[in-house]
VOTI-795987 format. One line per 8 residues: number of its first residue (from 1); their letters; for each residue y, x, z negated of C-alpha. Coordinates in steps of 0.2 Angstrom, whole numbers, m for minus. Example, Ala and Ser with C-alpha at 12.3 -4.5 7.8 and 13.67 -1.06 7.14 Angstrom:
// residues 2
1> AS> m22,62,m39 | m5,68,m36
END
This chain:
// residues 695
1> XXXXXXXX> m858,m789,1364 | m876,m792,1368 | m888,m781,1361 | m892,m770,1379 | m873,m767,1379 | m874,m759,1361 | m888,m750,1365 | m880,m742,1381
9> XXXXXXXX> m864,m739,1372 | m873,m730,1357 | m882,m719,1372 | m868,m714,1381 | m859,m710,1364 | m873,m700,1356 | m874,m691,1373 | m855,m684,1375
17> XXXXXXXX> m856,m680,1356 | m870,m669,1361 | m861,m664,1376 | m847,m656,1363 | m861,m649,1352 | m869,m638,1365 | m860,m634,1381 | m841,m637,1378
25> XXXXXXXX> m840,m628,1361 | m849,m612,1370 | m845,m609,1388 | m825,m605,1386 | m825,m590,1373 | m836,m578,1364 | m848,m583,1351 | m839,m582,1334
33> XXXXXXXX> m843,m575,1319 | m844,m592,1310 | m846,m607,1320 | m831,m618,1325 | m830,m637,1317 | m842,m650,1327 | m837,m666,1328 | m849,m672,1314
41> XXXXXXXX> m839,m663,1304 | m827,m672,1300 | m837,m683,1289 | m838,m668,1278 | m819,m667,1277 | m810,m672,1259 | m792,m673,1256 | m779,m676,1240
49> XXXXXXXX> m769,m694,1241 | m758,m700,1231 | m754,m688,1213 | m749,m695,1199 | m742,m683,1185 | m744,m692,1167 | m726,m693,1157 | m733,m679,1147
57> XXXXXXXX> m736,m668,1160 | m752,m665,1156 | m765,m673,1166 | m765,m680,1184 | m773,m693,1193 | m776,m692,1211 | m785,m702,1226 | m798,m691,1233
65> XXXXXXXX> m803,m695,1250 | m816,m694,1264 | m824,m702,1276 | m838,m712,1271 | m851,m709,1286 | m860,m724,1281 | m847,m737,1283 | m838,m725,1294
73> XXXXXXXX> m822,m728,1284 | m809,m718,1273 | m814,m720,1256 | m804,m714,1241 | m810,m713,1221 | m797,m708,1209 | m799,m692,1201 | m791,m687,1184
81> XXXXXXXX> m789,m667,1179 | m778,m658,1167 | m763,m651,1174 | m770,m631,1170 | m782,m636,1182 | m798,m641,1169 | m808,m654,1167 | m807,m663,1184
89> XXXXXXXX> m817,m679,1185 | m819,m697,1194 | m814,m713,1184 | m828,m721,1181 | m826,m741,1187 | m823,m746,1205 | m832,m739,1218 | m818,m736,1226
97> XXXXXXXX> m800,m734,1217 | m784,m731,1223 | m765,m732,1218 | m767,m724,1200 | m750,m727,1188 | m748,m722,1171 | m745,m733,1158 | m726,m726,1152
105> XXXXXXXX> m735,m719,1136 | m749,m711,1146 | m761,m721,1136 | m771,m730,1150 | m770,m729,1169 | m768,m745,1180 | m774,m742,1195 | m781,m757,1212
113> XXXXXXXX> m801,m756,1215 | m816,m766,1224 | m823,m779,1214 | m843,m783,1212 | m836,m796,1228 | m827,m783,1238 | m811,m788,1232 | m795,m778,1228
121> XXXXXXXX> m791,m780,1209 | m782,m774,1196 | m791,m763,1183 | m785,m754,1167 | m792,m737,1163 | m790,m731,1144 | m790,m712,1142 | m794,m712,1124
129> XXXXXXXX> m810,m721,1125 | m813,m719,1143 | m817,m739,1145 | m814,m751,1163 | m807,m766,1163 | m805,m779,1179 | m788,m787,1173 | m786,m797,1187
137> XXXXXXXX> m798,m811,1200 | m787,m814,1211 | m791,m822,1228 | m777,m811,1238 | m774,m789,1239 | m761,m784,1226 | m751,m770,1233 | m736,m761,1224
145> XXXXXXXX> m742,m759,1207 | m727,m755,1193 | m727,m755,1172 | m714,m761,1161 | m705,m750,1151 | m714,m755,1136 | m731,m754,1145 | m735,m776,1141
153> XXXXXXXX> m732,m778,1159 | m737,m775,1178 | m727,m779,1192 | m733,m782,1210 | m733,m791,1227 | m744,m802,1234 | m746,m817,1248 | m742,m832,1247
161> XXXXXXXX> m743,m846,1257 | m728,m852,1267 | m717,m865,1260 | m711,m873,1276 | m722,m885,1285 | m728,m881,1303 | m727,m897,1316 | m738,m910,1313
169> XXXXXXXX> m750,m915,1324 | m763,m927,1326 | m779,m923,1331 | m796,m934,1332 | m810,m929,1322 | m826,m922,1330 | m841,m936,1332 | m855,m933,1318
177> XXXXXXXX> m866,m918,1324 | m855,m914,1339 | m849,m898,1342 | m832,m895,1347 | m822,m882,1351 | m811,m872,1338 | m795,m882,1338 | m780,m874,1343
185> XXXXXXXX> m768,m863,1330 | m750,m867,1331 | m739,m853,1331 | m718,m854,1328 | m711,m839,1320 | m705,m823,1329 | m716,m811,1321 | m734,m818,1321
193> XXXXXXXX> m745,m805,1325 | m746,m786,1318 | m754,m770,1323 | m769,m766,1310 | m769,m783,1303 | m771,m795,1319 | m762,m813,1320 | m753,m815,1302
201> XXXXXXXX> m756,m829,1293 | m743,m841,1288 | m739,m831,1269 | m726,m821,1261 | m726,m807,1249 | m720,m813,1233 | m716,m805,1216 | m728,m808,1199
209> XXXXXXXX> m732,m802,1185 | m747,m800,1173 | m750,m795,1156 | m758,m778,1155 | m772,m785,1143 | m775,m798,1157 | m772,m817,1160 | m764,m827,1172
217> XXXXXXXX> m752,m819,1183 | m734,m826,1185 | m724,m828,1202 | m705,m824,1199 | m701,m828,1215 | m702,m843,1230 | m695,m847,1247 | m698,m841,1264
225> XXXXXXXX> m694,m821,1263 | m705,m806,1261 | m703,m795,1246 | m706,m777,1253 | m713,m762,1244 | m716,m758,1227 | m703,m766,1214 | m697,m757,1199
233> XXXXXXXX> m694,m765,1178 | m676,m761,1174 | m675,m752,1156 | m673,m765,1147 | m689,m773,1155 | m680,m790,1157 | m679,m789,1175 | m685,m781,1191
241> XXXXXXXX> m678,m774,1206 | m684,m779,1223 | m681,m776,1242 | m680,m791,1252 | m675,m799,1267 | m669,m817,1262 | m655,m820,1278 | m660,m836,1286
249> XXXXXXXX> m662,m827,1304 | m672,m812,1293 | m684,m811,1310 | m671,m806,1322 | m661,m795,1309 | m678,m785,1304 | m669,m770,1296 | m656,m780,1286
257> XXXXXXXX> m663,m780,1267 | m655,m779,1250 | m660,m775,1233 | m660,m788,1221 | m663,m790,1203 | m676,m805,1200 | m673,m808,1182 | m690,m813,1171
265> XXXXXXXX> m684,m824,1159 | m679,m839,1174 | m685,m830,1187 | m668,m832,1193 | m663,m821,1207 | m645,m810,1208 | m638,m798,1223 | m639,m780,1221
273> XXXXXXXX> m633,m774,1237 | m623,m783,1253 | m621,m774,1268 | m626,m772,1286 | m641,m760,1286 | m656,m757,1275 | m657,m755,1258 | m672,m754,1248
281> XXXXXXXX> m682,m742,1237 | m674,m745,1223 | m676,m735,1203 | m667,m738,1189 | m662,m724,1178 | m672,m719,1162 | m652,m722,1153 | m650,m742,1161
289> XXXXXXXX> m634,m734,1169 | m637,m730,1187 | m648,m738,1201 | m655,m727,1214 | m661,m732,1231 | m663,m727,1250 | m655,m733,1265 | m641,m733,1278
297> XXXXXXXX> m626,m743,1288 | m633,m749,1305 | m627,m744,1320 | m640,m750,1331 | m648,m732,1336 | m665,m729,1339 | m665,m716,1325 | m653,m716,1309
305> XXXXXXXX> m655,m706,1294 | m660,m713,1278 | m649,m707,1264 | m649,m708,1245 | m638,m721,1234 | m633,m721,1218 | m623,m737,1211 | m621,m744,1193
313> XXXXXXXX> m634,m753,1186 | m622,m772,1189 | m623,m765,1209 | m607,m757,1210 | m600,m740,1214 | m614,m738,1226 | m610,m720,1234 | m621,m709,1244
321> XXXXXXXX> m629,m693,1235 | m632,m686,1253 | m620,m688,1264 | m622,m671,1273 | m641,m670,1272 | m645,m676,1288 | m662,m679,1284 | m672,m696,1281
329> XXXXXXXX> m674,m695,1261 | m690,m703,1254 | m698,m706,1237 | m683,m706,1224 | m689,m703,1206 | m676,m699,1191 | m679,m685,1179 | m680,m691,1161
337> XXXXXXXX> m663,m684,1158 | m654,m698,1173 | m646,m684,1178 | m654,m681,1195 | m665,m686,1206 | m683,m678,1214 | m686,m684,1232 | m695,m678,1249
345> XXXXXXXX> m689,m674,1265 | m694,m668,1282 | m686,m653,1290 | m692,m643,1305 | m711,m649,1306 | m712,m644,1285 | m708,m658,1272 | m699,m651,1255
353> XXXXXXXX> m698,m657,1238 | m680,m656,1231 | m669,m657,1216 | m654,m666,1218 | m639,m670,1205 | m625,m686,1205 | m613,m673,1212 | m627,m670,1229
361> XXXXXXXX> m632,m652,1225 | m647,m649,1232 | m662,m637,1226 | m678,m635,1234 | m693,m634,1224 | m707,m634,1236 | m708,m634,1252 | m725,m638,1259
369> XXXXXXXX> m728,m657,1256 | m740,m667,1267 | m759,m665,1275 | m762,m683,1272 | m766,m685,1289 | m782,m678,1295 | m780,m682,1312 | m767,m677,1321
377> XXXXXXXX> m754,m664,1312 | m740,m678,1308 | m731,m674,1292 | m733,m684,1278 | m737,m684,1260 | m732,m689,1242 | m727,m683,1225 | m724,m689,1207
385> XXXXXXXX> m715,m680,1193 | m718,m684,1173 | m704,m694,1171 | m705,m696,1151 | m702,m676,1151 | m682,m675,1149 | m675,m657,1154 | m670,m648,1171
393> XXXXXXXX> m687,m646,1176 | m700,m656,1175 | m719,m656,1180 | m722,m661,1198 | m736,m665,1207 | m740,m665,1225 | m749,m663,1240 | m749,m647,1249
401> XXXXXXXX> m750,m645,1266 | m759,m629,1276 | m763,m626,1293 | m782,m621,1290 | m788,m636,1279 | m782,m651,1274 | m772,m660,1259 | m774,m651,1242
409> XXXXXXXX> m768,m655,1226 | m753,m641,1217 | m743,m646,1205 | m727,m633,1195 | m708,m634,1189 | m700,m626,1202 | m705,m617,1218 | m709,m600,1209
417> XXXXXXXX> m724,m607,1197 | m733,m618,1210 | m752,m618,1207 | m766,m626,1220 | m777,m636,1210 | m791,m642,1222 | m799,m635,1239 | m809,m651,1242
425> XXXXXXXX> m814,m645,1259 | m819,m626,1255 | m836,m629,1254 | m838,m634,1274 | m823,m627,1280 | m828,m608,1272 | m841,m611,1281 | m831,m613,1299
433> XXXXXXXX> m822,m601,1311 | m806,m610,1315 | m792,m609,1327 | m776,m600,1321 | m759,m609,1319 | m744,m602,1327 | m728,m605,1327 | m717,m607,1343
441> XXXXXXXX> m698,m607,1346 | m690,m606,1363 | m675,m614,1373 | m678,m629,1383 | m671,m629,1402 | m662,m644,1398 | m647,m639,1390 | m654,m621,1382
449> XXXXXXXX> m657,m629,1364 | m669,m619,1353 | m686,m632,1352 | m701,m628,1339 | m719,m631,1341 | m737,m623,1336 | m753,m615,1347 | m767,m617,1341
457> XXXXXXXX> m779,m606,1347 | m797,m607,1351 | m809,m595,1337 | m811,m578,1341 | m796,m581,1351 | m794,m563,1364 | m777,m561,1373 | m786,m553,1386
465> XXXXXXXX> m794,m565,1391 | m787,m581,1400 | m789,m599,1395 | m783,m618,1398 | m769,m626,1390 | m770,m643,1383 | m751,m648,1379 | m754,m664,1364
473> XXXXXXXX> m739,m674,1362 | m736,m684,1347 | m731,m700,1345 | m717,m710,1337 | m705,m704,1347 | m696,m704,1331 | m709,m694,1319 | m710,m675,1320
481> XXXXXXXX> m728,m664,1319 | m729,m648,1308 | m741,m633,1306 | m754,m642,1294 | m773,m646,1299 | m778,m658,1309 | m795,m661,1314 | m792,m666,1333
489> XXXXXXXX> m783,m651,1335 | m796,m641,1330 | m811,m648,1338 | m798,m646,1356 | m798,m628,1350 | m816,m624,1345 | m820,m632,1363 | m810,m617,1369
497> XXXXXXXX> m793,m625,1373 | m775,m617,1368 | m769,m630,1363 | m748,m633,1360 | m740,m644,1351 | m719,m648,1350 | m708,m658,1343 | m695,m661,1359
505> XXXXXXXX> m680,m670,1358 | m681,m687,1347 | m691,m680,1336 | m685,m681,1316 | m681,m667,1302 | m671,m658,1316 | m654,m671,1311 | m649,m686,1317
513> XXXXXXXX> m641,m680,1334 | m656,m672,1338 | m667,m687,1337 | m656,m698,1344 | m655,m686,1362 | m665,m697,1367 | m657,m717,1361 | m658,m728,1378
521> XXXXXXXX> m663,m712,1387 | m682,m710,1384 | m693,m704,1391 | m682,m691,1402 | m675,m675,1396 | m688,m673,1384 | m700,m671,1399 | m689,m656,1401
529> XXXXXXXX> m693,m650,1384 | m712,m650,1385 | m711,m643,1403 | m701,m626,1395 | m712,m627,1382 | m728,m624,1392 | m718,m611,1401 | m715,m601,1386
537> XXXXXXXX> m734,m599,1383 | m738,m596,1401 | m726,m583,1398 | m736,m576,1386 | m749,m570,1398 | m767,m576,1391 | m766,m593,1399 | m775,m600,1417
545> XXXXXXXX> m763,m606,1425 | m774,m617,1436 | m779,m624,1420 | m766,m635,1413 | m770,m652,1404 | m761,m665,1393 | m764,m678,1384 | m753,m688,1370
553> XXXXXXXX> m755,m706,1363 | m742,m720,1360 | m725,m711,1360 | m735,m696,1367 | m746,m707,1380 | m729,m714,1386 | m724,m695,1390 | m742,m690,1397
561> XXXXXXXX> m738,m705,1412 | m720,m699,1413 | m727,m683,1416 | m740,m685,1427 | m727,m696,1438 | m714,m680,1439 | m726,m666,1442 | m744,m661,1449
569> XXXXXXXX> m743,m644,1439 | m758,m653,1427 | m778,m653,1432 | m781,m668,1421 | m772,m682,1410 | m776,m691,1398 | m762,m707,1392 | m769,m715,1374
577> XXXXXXXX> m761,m732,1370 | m745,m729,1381 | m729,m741,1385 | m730,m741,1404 | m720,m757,1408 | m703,m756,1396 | m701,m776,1399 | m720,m780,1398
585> XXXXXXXX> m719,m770,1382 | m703,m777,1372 | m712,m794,1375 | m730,m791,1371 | m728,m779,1356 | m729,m786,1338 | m711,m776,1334 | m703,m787,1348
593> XXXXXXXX> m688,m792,1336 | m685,m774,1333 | m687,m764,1350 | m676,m775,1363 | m662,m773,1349 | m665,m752,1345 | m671,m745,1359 | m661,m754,1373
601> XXXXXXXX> m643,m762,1376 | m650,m779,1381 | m663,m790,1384 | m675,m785,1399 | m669,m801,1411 | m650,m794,1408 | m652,m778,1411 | m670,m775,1422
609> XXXXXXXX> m665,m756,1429 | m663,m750,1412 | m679,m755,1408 | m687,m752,1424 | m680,m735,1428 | m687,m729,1411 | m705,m735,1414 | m720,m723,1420
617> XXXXXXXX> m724,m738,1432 | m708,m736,1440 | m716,m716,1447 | m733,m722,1447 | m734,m720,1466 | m730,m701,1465 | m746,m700,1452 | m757,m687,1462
625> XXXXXXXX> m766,m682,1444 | m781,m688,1438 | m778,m697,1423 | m788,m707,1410 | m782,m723,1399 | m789,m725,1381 | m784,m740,1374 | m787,m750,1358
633> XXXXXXXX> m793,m768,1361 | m787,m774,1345 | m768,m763,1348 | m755,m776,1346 | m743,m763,1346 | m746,m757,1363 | m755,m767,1370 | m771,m764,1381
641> XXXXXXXX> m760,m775,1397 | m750,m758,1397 | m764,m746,1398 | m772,m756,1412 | m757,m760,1422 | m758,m740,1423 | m777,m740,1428 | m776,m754,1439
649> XXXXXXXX> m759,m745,1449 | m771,m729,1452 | m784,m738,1458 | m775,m746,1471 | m767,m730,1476 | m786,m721,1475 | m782,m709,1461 | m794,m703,1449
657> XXXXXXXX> m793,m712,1436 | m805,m724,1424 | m801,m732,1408 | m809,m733,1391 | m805,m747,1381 | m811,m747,1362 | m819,m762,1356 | m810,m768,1340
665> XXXXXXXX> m797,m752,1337 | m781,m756,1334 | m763,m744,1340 | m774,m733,1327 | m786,m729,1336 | m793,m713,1325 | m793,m724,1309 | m812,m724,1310
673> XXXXXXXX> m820,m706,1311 | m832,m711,1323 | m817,m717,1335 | m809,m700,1330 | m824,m692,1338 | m827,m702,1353 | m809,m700,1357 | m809,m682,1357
681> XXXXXXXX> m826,m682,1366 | m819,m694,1379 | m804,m684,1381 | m813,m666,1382 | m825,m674,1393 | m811,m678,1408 | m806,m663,1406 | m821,m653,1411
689> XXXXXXX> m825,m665,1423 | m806,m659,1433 | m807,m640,1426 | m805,m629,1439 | m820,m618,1434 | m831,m634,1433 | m830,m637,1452
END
């Protein structure tokens, strides 16, 4: 990009944030008391990540975060502070710090920071003495980080380079002082590019080990496979469990990993588990008895719940603890006593934190997880309990989720002793009137099923008054939304928008029938959905009816075209990083080996009415809607060939449309604040331009 391009760019963005700060945020309702968050706001937001109980129960380290307006980044520092709530402070050390773990003897914390060079190492934080130490220089990110039992040793995963040769090929050296072009890069695995990361280098994630006091790391394990997420010592610290994907043919059965213990003395590798279907996650018991971990048989649906095993510590006996949940069970952690288990869950839009015992009784302890996303109001968040204390209830730690600010951390034993320990955001958001919440429930006119989503309504909100809709659709389509803050939300709402948001059919925490409604048959009946959802709040009288929008991205940009190709009922659109062409999609996207085999019966040259009929450029010729496209240029997920097949279709037809195209972002296009703002700024901008009191 030349510098006249920047310059222009930074003009038009400085001049539709303005837009947002003046006009949009005043002309649709009365002026309120307070004034509604602005877009530069969200630099001022912080959040709690990440809590980590000590196995005392006595102190907690968490990851506090913000958005650095000066590298326009998420940044997080740990914080420590005592389980009453005293004596919060940042660990000294690392600029920035994530990932805190307690030694077992809550002696020191290990925790992954940014080096003098900028790189991710491992550092050792020791409470008595309050000292730092680097423990680690390596040349690659350490991810997954896990202690021995007796507190010599950190387990963790990181890259390394492939063991199997690429073709050889002979190429001629430039002439001295000659400059030639990059040679070309040879690619020959299935999976060679991912969203977020770009074209993947030829690595895999392997197991090491390294002394806490430092040294030289050991790798326990070699060959071609990917060890996945964070492995865990067994009691007796001789070996550690891990989740892999060793099958030969690992790239077209993506989902079929086991556990495996990965012994330390010869590094010599042993089958925990055998079956068809994922399993991973897994814990050993604090007794040496018993190995818990997360998965589920494979029947090639679009969405299958994850359940809870239990099986001996040899890998036999395996049993599910949660047969009749019906929910995807996350994060298992033992009690000190091994005799159940603490773990997450979503259910209708909230996430709970739950008891469970070997026999599968269940008991809720909280049931407000999430908030980590500041974004968009997706559920999601984390917990840890104090896994030295042995007894029926020990200390948990979590981040709570509200609808008016995000992530805070709140620790207790059970559900009736909860206390909120931070409010990281009061200070700005005290000082900003914000749109309610409200919860919504009505019967879709597909088939008369009971659908839940939230309004959020614009500050100062008068029911006597009338104002436009915007419907957001989430993404996914396998993820759910739930009434907790989310910043897009509330800018949509400061600028005078009721906005509504739903979790149709195929979204989760509503059971596995539910979601898969929609297996081999999306988008289509959960058009229907959102149609009776925006009925029911038209119902409710304080909405213009000439002034309907939407707008969703991926999953939700999908259903924004579906929409705007079955009905004119809408002013405006906006489609953010959709799937437009089925077949262009499956073999474009960096999931290729997963979504022709989960989301459809065949491949798209066997079967190309399946695919077609289910594509929003099958009914782009009944598009009267003006409708934008927003795509990231660095989305490998969906990418930008999608968006413009869309844009390119509507201009030949002479619709309204234009499209934006982010330099650099990939499918998350938010994950830079900046991008957050000019999204919404884009997206409220279009819609003024088509909104029926702007004409």
């Amino acid at each position: 990009m030349n510098d006249g391009t920047a310059l222009r760019l930074s003009g038009l963005r400085l001049g539709v944030v303005a837009l947002l700060s003046t006009a949009l945020w005043t002309t649709s309702f009365a002026e309120p008391t307070k004034p509604p968050l602005k877009p530069l706001d969200v630099f001022d937001l912080q959040w709690a990540s990440d809590p980590q109980v000590s196995p005392d129960g006595r102190s907690i380290a968490y990851v506090r975060m913000n958005f650095d307006i000066k590298t326009d980044r998420p940044r997080g520092v740990i914080w420590l502070v005592g389980a009453d709530g005293k004596h919060p402070r940042p660990l000294s050390g690392a600029a920035t710090s994530n990932a805190p773990r307690w030694s077992p003897d809550g002696t020191r914390l290990a925790y992954l920071g940014a080096a003098a060079d900028g790189s991710a190492q491992l550092f050792i934080y020791w409470m008595e003495s309050g000292a730092t130490a680097a423990i680690s220089n390596f040349t690659e990110s350490p991810e997954g980080l896990a202690w021995s039992p007796d507190g010599r040793w950190l387990g963790f995963t990181m890259a390394v380079p492939a063991e199997r040769k690429p073709l050889k090929v002979e190429l001629p050296e430039a002439p001295k002082n000659a400059k030639w072009a990059d040679p070309p890069k040879l690619i020959d695995r299935m999976v060679f590019r991912a969203d977020g990361a770009g074209y993947l280098p030829n690595v895999f994630s392997q197991l090491f080990i390294i002394a806490a006091d430092g040294g030289a790391a050991r790798q326990l394990t070699q060959g071609d496979f990917d060890t996945h997420g964070t492995p865990a010592f067994t009691v007796d610290g001789k070996s550690v469990l891990i989740t892999a994907n060793r099958r030969a043919d690992a790239d077209y059965e993506p989902l079929d990993s086991e556990i495996y213990r990965v012994d330390l003395k010869d590094s010599s590798i042993h089958t925990l588990t055998d079956r068809r279907g994922p399993d991973r996650n897994p814990v050993a018991s604090p007794d040496g008895k018993h190995i818990a971990y997360l998965g589920f048989d494979d029947k090639r649906l679009g969405y299958q719940a994850t359940q809870l095993y239990v099986m001996d510590s040899d890998g036999t006996h395996s049993h599910s603890i949660t047969p009749t949940l019906d929910r995807d069970v996350t994060a298992p952690h033992w009690t000190g006593d091994s005799r159940q288990l603490i773990f997450q869950y979503d259910d209708r839009g909230s996430i709970k934190l739950a008891a469970i015992d070997l026999g599968g009784k269940i008991r809720v302890l909280a049931d407000d997880l999430g908030g980590n996303d500041v974004s968009r109001p997706y559920s999601g968040g984390s917990f840890s309990i104090a896994a030295a204390v042995k007894g029926a209830s020990p200390r948990f730690a979590y981040t709570r989720a509200a609808a008016l600010a995000p992530a805070a951390l709140a620790t207790g034993t059970s559900m009736s002793d909860i206390v909120t320990l931070t409010a990281l955001s009061d200070t700005l958001l005290s000082q900003r009137s914000l749109g309610a919440v409200e919860e919504i429930s009505f019967e879709s006119s597909v088939d008369r099923r009971r659908i839940q989503g939230w309004i959020v309504k614009p500050p100062d909100f008068d029911p006597s008054r009338k104002y436009p809709l915007l419907l957001e659709i989430h993404g996914g389509p396998f993820a759910s939304y739930g009434p907790s803050f989310a910043a897009e939300i509330q800018l949509y709402a400061a600028a005078g928008y009721v906005v509504l948001y739903l979790n149709p059919r195929g979204s989760t925490g509503y059971g596995e029938e539910f979601a898969d409604l929609i297996h081999h048959d999306y988008p289509d009946n959960d058009y229907g959905d959102l149609m009776s959802g925006v009925d029911a709040v038209l119902g409710r009288g304080y909405i213009d009816g000439e002034r309907l929008f939407v707008t969703g991205g991926s999953g939700g940009g999908v259903l924004t075209a579906w929409i705007v190709g079955h009905t004119d009922r809408f002013r405006a659109a906006v489609v953010v990083k959709p799937v437009i062409n089925w077949a262009s999609f499956v073999l474009t996207a960096d999931m290729t080996n997963y979504f022709y085999r989960y989301w459809f019966d065949a491949f798209p040259w066997d079967d190309e009415q399946s695919y077609w009929k289910r594509s929003p450029l099958a009914y782009v010729g009944q598009v009267h809607t003006p409708t934008m496209l927003m795509t990231g240029e660095a989305d490998y997920r969906t990418p930008s060939s999608e968006a413009e097949q869309f844009y390119q279709a509507l201009k030949l037809r002479r619709i309204d449309t234009a499209l934006v195209r982010v330099p650099n972002a990939s499918h998350d296009i938010s994950a830079r604040p900046s991008l957050l703002i000019d999204k919404v700024a884009y997206v409220l901008a279009w819609f003024k331009a088509h909104d029926a009191k702007s004409q």
